[in-house]
C-alpha positions as CSV (number, residue, x, y, z in Angstrom):
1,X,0.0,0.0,0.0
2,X,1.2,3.4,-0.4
3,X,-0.1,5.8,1.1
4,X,-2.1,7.3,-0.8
5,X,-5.6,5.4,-0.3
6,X,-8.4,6.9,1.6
7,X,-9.9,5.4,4.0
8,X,-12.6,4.0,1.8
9,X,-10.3,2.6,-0.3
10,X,-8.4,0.7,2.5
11,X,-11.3,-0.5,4.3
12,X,-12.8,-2.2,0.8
13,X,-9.0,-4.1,0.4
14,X,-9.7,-5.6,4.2
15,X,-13.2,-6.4,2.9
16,X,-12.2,-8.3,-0.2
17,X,-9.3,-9.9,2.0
18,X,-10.6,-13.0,3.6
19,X,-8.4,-12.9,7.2
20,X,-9.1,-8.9,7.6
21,X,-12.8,-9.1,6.3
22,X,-13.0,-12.5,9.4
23,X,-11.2,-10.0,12.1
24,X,-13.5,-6.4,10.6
25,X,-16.9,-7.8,11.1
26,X,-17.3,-8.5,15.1
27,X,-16.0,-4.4,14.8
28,X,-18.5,-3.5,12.5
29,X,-21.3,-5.8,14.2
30,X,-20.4,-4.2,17.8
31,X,-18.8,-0.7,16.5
32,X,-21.8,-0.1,13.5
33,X,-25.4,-1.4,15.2
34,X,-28.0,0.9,16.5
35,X,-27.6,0.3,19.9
36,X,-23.8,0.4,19.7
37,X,-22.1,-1.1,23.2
38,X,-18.6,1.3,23.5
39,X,-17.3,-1.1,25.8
40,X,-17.7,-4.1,23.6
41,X,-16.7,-1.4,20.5
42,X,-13.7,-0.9,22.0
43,X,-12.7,-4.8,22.9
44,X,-13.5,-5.8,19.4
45,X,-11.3,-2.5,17.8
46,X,-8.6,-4.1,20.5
47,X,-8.7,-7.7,18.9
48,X,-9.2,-6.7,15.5
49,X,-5.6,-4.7,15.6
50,X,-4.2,-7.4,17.4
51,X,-5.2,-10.1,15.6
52,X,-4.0,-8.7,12.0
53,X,-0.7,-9.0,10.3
54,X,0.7,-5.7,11.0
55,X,1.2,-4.2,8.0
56,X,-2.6,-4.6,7.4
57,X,-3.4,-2.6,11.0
58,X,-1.0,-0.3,10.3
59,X,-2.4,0.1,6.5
60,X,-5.8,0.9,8.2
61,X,-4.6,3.1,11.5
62,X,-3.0,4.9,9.0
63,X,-5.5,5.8,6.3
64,X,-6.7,9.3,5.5
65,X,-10.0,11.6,5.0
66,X,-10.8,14.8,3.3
67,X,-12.6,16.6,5.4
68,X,-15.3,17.2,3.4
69,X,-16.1,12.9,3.3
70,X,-18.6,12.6,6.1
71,X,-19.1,9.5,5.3
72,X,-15.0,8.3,5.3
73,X,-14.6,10.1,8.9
74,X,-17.4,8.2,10.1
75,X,-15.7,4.8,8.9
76,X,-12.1,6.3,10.3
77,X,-13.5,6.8,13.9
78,X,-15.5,3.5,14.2
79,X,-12.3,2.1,13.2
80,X,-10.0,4.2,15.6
81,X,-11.7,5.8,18.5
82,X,-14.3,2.9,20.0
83,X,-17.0,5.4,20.5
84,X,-19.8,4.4,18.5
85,X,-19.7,7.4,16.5
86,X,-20.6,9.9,18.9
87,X,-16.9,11.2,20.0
88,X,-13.6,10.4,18.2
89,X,-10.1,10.7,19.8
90,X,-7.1,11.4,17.8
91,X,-4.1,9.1,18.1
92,X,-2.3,11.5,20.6
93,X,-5.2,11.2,23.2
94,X,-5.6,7.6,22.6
95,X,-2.0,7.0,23.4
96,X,-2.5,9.2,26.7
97,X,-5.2,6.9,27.7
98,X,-3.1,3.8,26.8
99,X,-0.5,4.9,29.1
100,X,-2.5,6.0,31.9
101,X,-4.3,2.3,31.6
102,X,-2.0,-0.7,33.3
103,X,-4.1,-3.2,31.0
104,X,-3.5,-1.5,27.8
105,X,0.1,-0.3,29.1
């Protein structure tokens, strides 16, 4: 991949791939639905990265919006943040948290 994908575009490779398309769905099941649990959003986003080959986690951590595609964002910070859509984090905040927590630390 290189680089210069959107979000879209990266999220439709992992669909097509068999191993990240097994790993995305329990995300988009918990992360996607209605009445969307953050807690078990954010233990599925956790297994999903860790369970992927890391150049395909990194392929999707890494992916870009324009800010004018609502509808990219939204896929970015289901992917990323673990809040259901209602809040997103950016990586710097997420790493703050990470530290802070002895679990994730």
């Amino acid at each position: 991949y290189d680089g210069s994908e959107s979000c879209v575009d990266r999220i439709g490779h992992c669909v097509s791939e068999s191993v990240c398309n097994r790993h995305l769905i329990p995300v988009l099941e918990a992360c996607m639905a209605d009445h969307c649990d953050s807690e078990r959003c954010r233990r599925e986003i956790q297994q999903f990265y860790g369970g992927m080959p890391q150049q395909s986690a990194e392929m999707l951590v890494m992916c870009k919006c324009d800010s004018s595609d609502q509808s990219c964002l939204l896929m970015k910070s289901s992917l990323q943040s673990g809040a259901c859509g209602v809040e997103t984090r950016i990586c710097q905040e997420r790493l703050t948290q990470c530290v802070q927590d002895s679990n994730c630390r």
